[in-house]
C-alpha positions, 0 to 999 in steps of 0.5 A: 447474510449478502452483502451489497454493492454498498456493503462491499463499497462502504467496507472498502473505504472504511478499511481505507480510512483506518490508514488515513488513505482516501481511495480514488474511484480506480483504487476502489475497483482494484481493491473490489475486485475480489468481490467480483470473481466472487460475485459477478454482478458486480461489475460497476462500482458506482451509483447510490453507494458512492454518492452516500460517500464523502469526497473530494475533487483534487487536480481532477481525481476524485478521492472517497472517505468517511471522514475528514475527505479534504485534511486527508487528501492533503495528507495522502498527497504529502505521504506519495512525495515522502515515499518516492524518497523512501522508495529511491532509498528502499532501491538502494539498498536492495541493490546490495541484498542482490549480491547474496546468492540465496535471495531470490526477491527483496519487496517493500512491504507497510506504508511503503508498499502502498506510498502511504508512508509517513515521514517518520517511517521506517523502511520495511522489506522482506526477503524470498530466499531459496528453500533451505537458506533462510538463515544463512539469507537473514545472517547475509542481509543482516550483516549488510544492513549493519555494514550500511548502516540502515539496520535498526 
């Protein structure tokens, strides 16, 4: 079966409102972009497809859904001043997994990652290690979250 533009674009924003997180145009053309190496027609994401789309003008930035466009604007807006906070905590805290000789990376992963977190989240990271010390690396990391107080 081929899939068109508006399959493509309707998928995109359906996956999108599983999360509450209304995508603006730009967002809409990172997260299609697969498609278009796959797919080189593809270029421009407008047209019929987006104007079959719900949306929602907010301090000019056009946001797109399927439902509920304007309560989830609010929401998203709400969720990016709560991840900034979780963000500055998230930095912190990595600052001290750095000392472990072994990790070579620390991410913030869920909600987080896409400063789409609730203010009941919590703070997810995951951890690259060097080959051969993944669990020397998680008793490390885990005696410091203990030690700071931020292990669940």
């Amino acid at each position: 079966m081929q899939l068109t533009r508006a399959d493509v674009i309707a998928a995109a924003v359906a996956y999108a409102d599983i999360f509450d997180y209304p995508l603006t145009e730009k967002e809409l053309r990172t997260w299609l972009l697969f498609y278009v190496f796959k797919r080189p027609r593809l270029v421009i994401v407008q047209g019929e497809a987006l104007r079959r789309l719900k949306r929602v003008c907010v301090a000019s930035v056009v946001y797109y859904g399927l439902r509920r466009v304007n309560q989830l604007v609010k929401v998203r807006r709400q969720r990016i001043i709560w991840s900034k906070k979780k963000m500055l905590t998230a930095q912190t805290i990595s600052w001290w997994f750095r000392l472990v000789p072994t990790i070579m990376l620390v991410g913030v992963t869920g909600g987080l990652a896409m400063a789409n977190a609730k203010k009941e989240d919590d703070i997810d990271l995951f951890f690259v290690t060097q080959k051969g010390t993944l669990w020397i690396s998680r008793l490390l990391t885990t005696v410091i979250a203990e030690l700071l107080g931020v292990r669940r």
